[in-house]
C-alpha positions as CSV (number, residue, x, y, z in Angstrom):
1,X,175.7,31.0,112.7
2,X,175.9,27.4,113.5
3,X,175.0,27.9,117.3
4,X,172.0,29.6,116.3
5,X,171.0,27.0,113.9
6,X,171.4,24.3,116.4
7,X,169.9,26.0,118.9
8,X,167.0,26.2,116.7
9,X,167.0,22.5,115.7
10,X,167.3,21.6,119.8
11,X,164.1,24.2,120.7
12,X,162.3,22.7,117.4
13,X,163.2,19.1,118.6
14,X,161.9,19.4,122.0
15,X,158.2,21.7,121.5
16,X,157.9,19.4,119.1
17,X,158.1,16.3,121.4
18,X,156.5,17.9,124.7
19,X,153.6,16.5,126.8
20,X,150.3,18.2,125.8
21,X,149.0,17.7,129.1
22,X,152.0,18.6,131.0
23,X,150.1,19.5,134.3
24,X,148.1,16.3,133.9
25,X,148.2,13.6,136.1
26,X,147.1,10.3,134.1
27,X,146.2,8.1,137.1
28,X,144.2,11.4,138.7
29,X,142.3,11.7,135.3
30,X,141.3,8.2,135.2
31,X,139.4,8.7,139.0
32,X,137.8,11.2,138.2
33,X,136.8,9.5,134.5
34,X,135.5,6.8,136.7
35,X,133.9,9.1,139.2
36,X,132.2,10.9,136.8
37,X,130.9,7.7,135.0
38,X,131.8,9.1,131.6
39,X,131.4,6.1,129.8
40,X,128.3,5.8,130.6
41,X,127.4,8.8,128.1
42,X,129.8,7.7,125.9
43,X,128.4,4.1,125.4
44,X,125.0,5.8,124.7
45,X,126.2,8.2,122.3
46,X,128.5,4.9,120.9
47,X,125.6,2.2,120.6
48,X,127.3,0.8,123.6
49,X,131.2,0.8,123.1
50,X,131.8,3.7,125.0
51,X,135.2,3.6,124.4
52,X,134.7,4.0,120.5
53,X,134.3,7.7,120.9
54,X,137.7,8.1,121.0
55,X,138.5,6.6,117.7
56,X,136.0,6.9,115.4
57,X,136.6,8.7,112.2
58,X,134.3,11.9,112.9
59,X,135.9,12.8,116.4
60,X,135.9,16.0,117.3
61,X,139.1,16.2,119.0
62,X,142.1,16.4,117.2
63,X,144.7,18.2,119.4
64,X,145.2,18.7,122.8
65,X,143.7,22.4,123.1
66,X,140.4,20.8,121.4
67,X,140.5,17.6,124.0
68,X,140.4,20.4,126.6
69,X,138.0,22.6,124.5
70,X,135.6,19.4,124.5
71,X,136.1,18.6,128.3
72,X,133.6,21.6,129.2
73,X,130.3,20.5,127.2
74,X,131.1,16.6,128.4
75,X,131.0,18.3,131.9
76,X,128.0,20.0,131.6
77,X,126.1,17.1,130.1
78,X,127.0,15.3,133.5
79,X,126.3,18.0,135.5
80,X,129.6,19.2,136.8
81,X,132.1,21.9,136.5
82,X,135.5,20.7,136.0
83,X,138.7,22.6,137.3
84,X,141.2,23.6,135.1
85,X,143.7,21.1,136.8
86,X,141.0,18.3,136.4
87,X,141.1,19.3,132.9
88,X,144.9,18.7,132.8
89,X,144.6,15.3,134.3
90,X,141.7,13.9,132.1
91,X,143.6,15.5,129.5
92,X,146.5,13.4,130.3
93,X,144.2,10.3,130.8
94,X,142.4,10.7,127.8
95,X,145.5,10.9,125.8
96,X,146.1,7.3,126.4
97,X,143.4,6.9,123.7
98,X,144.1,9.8,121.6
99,X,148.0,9.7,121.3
100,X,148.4,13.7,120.9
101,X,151.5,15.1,120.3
């Protein structure tokens, strides 16, 4: 009985700790961020702190499936179709703002 309750303690300890984004390349996601220009939008939609979006009370995003969720209409409103591996790595960029767990 006590292996089993350790065992559960060790697979709660490390889901609970794991990378949202673990297919996600940080340094890819920030390329294609700057590729992309989305700041540009986002310093629009933010009165010119594009940044802002990211921490403002009323975000929409707050867990990683919703980061990923949002990643599609941001894509659209630039006009491109993002992979779901460039998903992963903006997801993994993006986090650097959002601090998902």
């Amino acid at each position: 009985m006590k292996l089993v309750i350790t065992l559960i303690m060790l697979f709660s300890a490390t889901t609970s700790s794991a990378e949202p984004f673990p297919k996600g390349d940080a340094n890819i996601g920030q390329k294609l961020f700057e590729r992309h220009n989305c700041n540009s939008c986002h310093a629009q939609l933010m009165s010119g702190d594009g940044n802002a979006i990211f921490t403002r009370s009323d975000r929409k995003v707050h867990d990683a499936a919703e980061l990923l969720a949002q990643l599609g209409p941001c894509g659209s409103s630039a006009g491109i179709k993002l992979t779901q591996q460039e998903k992963q790595h903006l997801g993994a960029y993006l986090n650097r703002y959002y601090n998902l767990k």
